[in-house]
N, C-alpha and C positions, 0 to 999 in steps of 0.2 A: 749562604744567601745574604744579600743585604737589603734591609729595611729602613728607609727612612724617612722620621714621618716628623711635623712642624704643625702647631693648631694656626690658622691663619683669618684674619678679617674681624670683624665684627662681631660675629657668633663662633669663633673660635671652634671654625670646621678643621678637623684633622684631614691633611694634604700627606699620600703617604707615594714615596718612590720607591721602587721596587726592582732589583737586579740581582743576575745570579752571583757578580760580586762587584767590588770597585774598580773602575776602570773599563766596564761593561755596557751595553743595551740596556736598558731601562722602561720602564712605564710607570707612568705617574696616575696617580685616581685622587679623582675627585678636588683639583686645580680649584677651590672657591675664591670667596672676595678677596681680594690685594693677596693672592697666592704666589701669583709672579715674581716679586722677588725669591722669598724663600725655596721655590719652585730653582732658580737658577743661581742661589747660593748655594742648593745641596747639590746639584751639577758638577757647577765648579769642584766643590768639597769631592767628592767621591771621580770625580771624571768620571762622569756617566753620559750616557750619551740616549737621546728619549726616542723612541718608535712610537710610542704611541701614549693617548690618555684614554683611560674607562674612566664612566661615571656610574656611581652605585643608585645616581637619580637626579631629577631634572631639579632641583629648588637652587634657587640662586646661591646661598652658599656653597654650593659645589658644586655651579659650573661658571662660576663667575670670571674666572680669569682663563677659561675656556679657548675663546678666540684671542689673544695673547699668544699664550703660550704654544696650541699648536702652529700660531701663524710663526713664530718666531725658530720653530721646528722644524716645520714641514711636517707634520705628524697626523694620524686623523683621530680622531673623539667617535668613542663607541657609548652608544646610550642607548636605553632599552627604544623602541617606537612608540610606548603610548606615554614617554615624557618628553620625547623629541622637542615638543613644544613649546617647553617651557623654557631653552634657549632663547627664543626669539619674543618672548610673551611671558617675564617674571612674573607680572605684577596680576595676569591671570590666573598662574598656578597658585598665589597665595591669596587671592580672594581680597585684594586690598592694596591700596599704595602702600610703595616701600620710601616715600620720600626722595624729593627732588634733588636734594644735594644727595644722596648716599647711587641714587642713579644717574649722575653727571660724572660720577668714579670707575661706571662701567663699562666695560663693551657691550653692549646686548646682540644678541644675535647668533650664527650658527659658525663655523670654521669652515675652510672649503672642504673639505672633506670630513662627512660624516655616517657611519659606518651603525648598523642596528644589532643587538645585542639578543639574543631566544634561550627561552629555558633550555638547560639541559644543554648548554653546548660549550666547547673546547675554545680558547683561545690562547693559539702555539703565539705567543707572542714576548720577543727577547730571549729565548733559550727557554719558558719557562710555561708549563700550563696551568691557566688560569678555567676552574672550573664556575659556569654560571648557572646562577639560581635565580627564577623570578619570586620576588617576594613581595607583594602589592602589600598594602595596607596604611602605609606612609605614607606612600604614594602607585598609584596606576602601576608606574612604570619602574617602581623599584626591582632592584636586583642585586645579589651578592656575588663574593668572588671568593674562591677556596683553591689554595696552593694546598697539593698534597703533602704528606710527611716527606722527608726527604735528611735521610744521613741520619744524622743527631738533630735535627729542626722536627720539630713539631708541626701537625699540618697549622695553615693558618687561615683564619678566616676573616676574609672583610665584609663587614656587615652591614653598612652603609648605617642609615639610620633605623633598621631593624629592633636591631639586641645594641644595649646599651651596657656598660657595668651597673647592674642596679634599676636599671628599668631600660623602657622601651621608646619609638618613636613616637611624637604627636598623631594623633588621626581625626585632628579637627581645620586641616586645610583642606582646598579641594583637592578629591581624588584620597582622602583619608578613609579610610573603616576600619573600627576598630574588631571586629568580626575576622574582617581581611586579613588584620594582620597578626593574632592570634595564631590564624589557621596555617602563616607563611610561618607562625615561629615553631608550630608543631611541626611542619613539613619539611622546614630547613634547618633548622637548629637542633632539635632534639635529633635525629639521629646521629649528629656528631659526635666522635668521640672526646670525653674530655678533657682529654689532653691538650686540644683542638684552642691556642692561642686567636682572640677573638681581636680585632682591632677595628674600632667602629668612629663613626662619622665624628663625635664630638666625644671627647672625655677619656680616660685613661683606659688602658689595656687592661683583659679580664680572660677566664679563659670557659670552656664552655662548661666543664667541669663545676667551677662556682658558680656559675651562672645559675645552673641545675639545681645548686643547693640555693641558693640566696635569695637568685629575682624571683620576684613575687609574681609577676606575669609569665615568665616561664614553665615555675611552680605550679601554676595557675593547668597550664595546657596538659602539662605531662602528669597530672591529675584528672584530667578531665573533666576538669570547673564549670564548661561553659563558656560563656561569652561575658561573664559578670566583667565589673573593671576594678582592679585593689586600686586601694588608696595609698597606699606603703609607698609609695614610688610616684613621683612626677613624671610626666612624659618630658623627655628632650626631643631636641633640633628643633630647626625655624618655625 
């Protein structure tokens, strides 16, 4: 399998491409701000060729160069339905202007083709299945993506802004709980095994295993703490 991921934009969202090797079908997740080049350097690089984009959720850095890249494709963007929205409508999902110059840099809006995303379903996409998880809490419309074990590869899980290395997503934009998303990390995370290589929205790779020993919100679940909130850890993403 080949993996390859670039932190991209302003908030240094991790853009990761994804094919059973080089020279292959591909999909790419979560295309954010000024994604598009590195988007079509790692193309180039690997001769991959795209079918399609997921998104693990609707905030602008990771769908930012959205309509780009599938226009420049043909390809369509899969996103859960209750962040659909926030394609066409950033400055809503975040409760706040994002600034006139950093949105004169964007496309805002939807791609022609745009395709919805449900708990608990399969997507045979590129030679490869892409299992989906809804995990609210970050957002309404969050969701993960889990490639199973395969050969000598570990399973792998994209997290989106869920599980971080060392902490978790924000839950003070709209569509945030912090309840919510506790309850997605007990329901989606903990039962992975941890061997289960974790590859999330912003910041380096982790696997679930440390995860279980280390993050403190985790920790937190698989104890069954409550809803309290540690302090040990910052929340990331936008």
């Amino acid at each position: 399998m080949l993996i390859a991921g670039f932190p991209a934009g302003a908030w240094g969202t991790n853009c990761y491409l994804v094919a059973p090797a080089a020279g292959e079908e591909c999909v790419i997740i979560d295309p954010g701000h000024q994604a598009a080049p590195g988007v079509e350097e790692t193309l180039r690089k690997h001769r991959l060729k795209p079918v399609a984009v997921i998104l693990t959720h609707g905030h602008l850095d990771h769908v930012a160069s959205v309509v780009p890249v599938c226009g420049a494709h043909g390809v369509p963007a899969w996103i859960h339905p209750e962040d659909r929205y926030m394609m066409s409508d950033p400055e809503k999902a975040l409760g706040r202007s994002i600034g006139q110059q950093l949105m004169g840099e964007l496309t805002v809006g939807e791609p022609d083709d745009v395709k919805e995303l449900a708990d608990g379903s399969a997507l045979e996409l590129a030679g490869m299945a892409f299992s989906v998880a809804h995990a609210p809490g970050h957002t309404k419309g969050s969701v993960t993506f889990r490639l199973p074990e395969q050969a000598d590869v570990p399973p792998v899980f994209f997290s989106g802004d869920l599980l971080f290395a060392g902490s978790i997503g924000r839950t003070d934009l709209p569509g945030g709980d912090h309840a919510e998303i506790l309850q997605s990390l007990e329901r989606v995370c903990l039962p992975l095994d941890d061997s289960t290589v974790v590859l999330s929205g912003h910041g380096p790779q982790t696997t679930i295993g440390r995860e279980r020993a280390t993050n403190p919100f985790l920790r937190q679940v698989a104890a069954g703490l409550g809803d309290g909130d540690p302090t040990a850890a910052p929340r990331r993403g936008m």
